[in-house]
N, C-alpha and C positions, 0 to 999 in steps of 0.2 A: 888081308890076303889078296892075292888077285883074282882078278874077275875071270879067270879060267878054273882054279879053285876052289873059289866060291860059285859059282854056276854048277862043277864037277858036285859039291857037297849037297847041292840045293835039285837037283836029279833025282838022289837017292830018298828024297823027302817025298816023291811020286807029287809031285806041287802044278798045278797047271801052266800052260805054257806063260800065261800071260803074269801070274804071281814069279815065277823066275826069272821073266825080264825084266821087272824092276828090280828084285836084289837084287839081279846080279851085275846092276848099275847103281853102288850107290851114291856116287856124287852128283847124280841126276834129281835125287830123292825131293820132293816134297810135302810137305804135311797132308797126308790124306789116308781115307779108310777103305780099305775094299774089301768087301764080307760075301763068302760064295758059300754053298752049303754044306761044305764040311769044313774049311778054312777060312782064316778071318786075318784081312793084315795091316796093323797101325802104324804109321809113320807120323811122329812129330819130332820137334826142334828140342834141343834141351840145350843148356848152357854149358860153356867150357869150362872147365877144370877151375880157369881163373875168367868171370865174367869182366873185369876190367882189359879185357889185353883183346885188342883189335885184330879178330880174329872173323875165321869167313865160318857160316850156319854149320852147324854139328847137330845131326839127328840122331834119329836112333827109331830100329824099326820092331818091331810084335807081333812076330809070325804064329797065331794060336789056332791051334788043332786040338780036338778032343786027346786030354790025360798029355798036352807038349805043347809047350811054347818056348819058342827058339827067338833069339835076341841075337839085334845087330846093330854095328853100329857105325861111323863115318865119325873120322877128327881132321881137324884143319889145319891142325900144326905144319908148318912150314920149316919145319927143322929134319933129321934123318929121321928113318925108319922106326931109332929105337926111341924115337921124342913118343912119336905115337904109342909104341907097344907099355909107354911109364905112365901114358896118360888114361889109354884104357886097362891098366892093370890097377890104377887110383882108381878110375870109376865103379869097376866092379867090387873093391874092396869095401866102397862107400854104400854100395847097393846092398853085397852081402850084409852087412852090419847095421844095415834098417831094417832089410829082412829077420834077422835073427833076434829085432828088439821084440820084446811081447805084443801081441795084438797089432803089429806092422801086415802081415799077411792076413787078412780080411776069414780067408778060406782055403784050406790045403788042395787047391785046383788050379788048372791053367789059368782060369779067367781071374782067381783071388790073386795070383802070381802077379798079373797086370795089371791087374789092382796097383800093386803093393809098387810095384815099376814107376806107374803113372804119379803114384802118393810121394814117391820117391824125387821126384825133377821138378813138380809142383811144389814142394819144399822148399827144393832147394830157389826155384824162380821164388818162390817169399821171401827167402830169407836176404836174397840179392837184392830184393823190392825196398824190403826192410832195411838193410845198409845203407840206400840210395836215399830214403828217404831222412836216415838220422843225417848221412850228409845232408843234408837238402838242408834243414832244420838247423844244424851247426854252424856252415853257410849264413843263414838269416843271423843267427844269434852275431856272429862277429859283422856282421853289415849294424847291426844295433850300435855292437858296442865298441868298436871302432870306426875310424873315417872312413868311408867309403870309397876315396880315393885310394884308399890302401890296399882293396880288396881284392884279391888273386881273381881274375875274368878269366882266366886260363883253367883252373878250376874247376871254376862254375860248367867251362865249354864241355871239360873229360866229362863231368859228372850227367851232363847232357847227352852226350853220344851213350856214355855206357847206356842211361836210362833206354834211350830207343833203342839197342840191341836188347837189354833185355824186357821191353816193349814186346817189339816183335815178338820175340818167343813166349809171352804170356798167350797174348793172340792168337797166337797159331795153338799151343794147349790146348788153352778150352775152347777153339772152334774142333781138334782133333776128338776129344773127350765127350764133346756133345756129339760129333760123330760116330764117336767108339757106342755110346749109350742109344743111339738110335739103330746102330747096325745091330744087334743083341738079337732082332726080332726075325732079323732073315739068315743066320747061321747057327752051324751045329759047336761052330770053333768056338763061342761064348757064351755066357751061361751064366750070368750075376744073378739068378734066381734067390740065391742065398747070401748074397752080400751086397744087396742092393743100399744098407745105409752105408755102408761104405762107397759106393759108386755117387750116392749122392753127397755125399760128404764131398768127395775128389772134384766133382761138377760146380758143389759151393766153393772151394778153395780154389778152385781156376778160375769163376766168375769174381772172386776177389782179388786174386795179383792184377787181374786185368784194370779192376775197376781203381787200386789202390796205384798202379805203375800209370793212368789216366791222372787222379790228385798230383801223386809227385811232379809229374815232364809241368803241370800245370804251376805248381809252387814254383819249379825251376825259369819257368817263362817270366812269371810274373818278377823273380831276382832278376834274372837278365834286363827286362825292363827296369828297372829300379837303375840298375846299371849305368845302362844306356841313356836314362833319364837323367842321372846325374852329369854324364858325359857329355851331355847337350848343353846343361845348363852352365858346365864350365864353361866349355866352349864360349857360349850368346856371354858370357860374362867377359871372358877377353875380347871378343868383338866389340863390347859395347866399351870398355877401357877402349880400346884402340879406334873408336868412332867417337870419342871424348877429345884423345889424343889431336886427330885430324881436325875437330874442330876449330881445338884451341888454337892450333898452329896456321891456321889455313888464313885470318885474317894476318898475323904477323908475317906469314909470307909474301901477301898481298904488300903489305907498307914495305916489307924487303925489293922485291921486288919494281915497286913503282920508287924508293930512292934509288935504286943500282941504276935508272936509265941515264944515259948517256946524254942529258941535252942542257945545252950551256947556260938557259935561264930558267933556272931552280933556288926562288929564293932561299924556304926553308933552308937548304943546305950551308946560306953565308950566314944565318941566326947567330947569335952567341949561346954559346953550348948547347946548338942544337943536337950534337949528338946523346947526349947526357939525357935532354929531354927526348929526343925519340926510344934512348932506353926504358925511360920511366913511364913512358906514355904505352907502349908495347907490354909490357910487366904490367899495368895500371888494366891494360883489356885484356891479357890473361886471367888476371884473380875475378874479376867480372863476370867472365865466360866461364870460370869454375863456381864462382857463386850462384850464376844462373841455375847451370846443370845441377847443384847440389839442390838448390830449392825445387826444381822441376822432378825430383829422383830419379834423376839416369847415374848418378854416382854411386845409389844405392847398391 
């Protein structure tokens, strides 16, 4: 909606001034908790609809009030009006439909509702974590069992970027979530008294996408270097071909060179079939200058 509104809507909630001027900005939005004493408000990051599609931060905010909590939220889509209204009519469908599964809502209360919100994106960042990382792993397997020169770096780079977007948003989580659990103690708008294993449950599964999307970017570094390591070593492999090459050639240019001068007493050139022998003799210090190099291992 717009921010005329949504500001209009956010009035009638009687909200302080300063709680209506951030919703009523949300592409300003950043991860944070501000807890007064009757209202309580969470803003973190959550992932788009599709985590692979290069998209700019999507939040979503947890305005909770004693017996009301009111949900909002920012998409990045860069298409019309109605891309937005498809994408958050997905999301809430996704949301209702975890809510509705058994034991999903912690506590039939504002504060179990956020719960179930938070358990909700925390999910789904696993379950993105968990995709990235079977790539990761599928990746390795075909680096094993095919050439490495064969191996898609283009790939590797998408599965890299996704990861640090969905990085970030692990991060921002559970520093939001450790925030939400420390604010609990100076508002009336939260209340985990009664579902406290469930808040810590959400707190252990956010300190694990983070820790688990750290392993992956690190698995993925370590492929890219394998990469890059192979890359190098083709490389130093034709340089050192082609620093063979130059060798070989560099004294034959020299005898090229010193018969093409131009000066009128040059015996060698009245020999009988001197030409014949300066072939043989040329060919005779090529295979030489190959035999060196192979004995020394630079052919290797």
């Amino acid at each position: 909606r717009s921010t005329d509104e949504l500001y209009e809507f956010l009035k009638q909630l009687r909200l302080p001034p300063f709680f209506v001027s951030i919703l009523s900005e949300p592409f300003n939005w950043t991860s944070e908790v501000v807890a007064l004493k009757q209202v309580a408000l969470a803003i973190f990051q959550i992932l788009p609809t599709n985590p692979n599609e290069n998209v700019e931060i999507t939040h979503v905010a947890l305005l909770s009030m004693p017996r009301l909590l009111v949900t909002f939220h920012t998409f990045s889509s860069q298409n019309e009006d109605d891309a937005n209204v498809v994408e958050e009519g997905l999301l809430y469908r996704l949301v209702s439909q975890h809510a509705k599964q058994r034991g999903r809502v912690p506590e039939p209360s504002n504060s179990g509702m956020l719960l179930a919100w938070l358990q909700f994106h925390v999910r789904r960042t696993a379950r993105a974590i968990r995709e990235l990382r079977l790539a990761a792993v599928e990746m390795d397997r075909a680096m094993d069992r095919d050439h490495i020169g064969n191996f898609d770096f283009e790939q590797l780079v998408e599965t890299k970027n996704c990861l640090l977007r969905v990085l970030s948003v692990a991060e921002e989580q559970h520093g939001t979530i450790e925030a939400v659990a420390v604010a609990e103690e100076g508002t009336e708008g939260l209340d985990f008294g009664n579902c406290g294993g469930a808040l810590s449950m959400l707190r252990a599964n956010a300190s694990s996408n983070e820790r688990l999307s750290s392993r992956v970017d690190k698995h993925l570094n370590e492929l890219r270097e394998r990469v890059m390591s192979h890359r190098e070593d083709t490389l130093n492999q034709r340089l050192a071909l082609l620093t063979i090459l130059s060798a070989i050639f560099m004294p034959l240019t020299l005898l090229s060179g010193i018969w093409g001068m131009n000066f009128v007493n040059m015996p060698e050139l009245e020999y009988e079939n001197s030409y014949q022998i300066a072939l043989f003799g040329m060919f005779a210090l090529a295979l030489c200058l190959v035999y060196s190099f192979h004995r020394t291992g630079w052919s290797s």
